[in-house]
C-alpha positions as CSV (number, residue, x, y, z in Angstrom):
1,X,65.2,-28.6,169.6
2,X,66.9,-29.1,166.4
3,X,70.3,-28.0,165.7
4,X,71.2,-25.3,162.6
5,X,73.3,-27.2,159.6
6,X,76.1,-24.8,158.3
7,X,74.3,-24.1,155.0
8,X,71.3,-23.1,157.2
9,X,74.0,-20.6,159.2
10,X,75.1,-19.4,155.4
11,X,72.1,-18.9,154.7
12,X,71.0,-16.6,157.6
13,X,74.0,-14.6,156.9
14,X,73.4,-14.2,153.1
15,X,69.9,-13.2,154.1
16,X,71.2,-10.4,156.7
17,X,74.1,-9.3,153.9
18,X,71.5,-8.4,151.4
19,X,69.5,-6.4,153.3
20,X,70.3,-2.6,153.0
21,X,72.3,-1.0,155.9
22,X,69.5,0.6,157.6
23,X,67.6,-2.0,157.9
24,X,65.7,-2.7,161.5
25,X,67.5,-6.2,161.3
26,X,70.5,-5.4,162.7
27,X,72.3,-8.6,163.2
28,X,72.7,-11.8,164.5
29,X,74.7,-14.4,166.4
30,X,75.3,-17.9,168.0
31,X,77.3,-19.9,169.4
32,X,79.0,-23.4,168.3
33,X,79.2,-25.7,164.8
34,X,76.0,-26.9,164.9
35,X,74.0,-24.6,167.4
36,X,70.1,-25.2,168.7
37,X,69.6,-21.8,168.5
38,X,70.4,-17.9,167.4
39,X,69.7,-14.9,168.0
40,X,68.6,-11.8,165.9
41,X,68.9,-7.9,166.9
42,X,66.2,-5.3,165.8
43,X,67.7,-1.9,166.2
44,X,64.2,-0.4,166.2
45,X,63.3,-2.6,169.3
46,X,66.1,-1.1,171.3
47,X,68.7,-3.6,170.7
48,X,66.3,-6.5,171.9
49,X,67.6,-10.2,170.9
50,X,64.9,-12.4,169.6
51,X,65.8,-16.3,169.5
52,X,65.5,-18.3,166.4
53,X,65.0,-22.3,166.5
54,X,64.4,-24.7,164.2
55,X,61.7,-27.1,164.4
56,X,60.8,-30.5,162.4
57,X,58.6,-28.1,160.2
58,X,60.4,-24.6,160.1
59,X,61.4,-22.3,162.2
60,X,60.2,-20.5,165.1
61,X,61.4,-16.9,166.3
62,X,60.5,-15.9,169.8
63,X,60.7,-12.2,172.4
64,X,63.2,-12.3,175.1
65,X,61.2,-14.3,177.2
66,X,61.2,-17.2,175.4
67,X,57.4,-16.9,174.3
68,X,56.5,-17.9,170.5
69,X,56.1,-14.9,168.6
70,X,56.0,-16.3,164.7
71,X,56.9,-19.4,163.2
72,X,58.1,-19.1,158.9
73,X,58.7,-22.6,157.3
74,X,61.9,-21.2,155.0
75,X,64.6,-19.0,156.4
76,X,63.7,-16.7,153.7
77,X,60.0,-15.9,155.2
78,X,61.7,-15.5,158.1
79,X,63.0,-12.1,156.9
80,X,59.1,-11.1,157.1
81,X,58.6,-12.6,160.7
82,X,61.8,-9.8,161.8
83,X,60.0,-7.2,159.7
84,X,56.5,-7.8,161.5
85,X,58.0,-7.5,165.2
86,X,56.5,-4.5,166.8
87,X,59.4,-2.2,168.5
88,X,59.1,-1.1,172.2
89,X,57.2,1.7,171.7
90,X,54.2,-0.2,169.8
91,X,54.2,-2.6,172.6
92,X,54.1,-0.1,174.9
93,X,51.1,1.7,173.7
94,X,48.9,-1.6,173.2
């Protein structure tokens, strides 16, 4: 795995700050300077944490299991990738 630059930190926070306050991304968090991965919270998924990495060609967010769930080449379209997450209760149902 790769390891997150601090400008690739700042911008996952400016990303999160400009979303409105009821937004289903409801935050996010890591560990260390230069960390291999973190992790973003969906309040419509029940507080579920879903693990970001970066790759050589993007990024890839995955469930809680650690399976590969969507992979956005810019931080940015990674804002889509939280949006398209299905919460429990869609899972559930399938």
């Amino acid at each position: 795995m790769e390891r997150f630059t601090a400008s690739e930190i700042d911008e996952i926070d400016r990303l999160w700050r400009l979303l409105p306050i009821d937004h289903m991304w409801t935050g996010w968090a890591t560990a260390g300077e230069e960390p291999e991965q973190v992790w973003i919270f969906r309040t419509r998924a029940h507080w579920r944490r879903f693990p970001l990495t970066k790759t050589a060609r993007g990024y890839v967010l995955a469930d809680e299991h650690g399976r590969r769930m969507f992979r956005a080449p810019t931080l940015a379209d990674l804002l889509h990738a939280v949006e398209a997450i299905p919460g429990l209760e869609a899972v559930v149902q399938d």
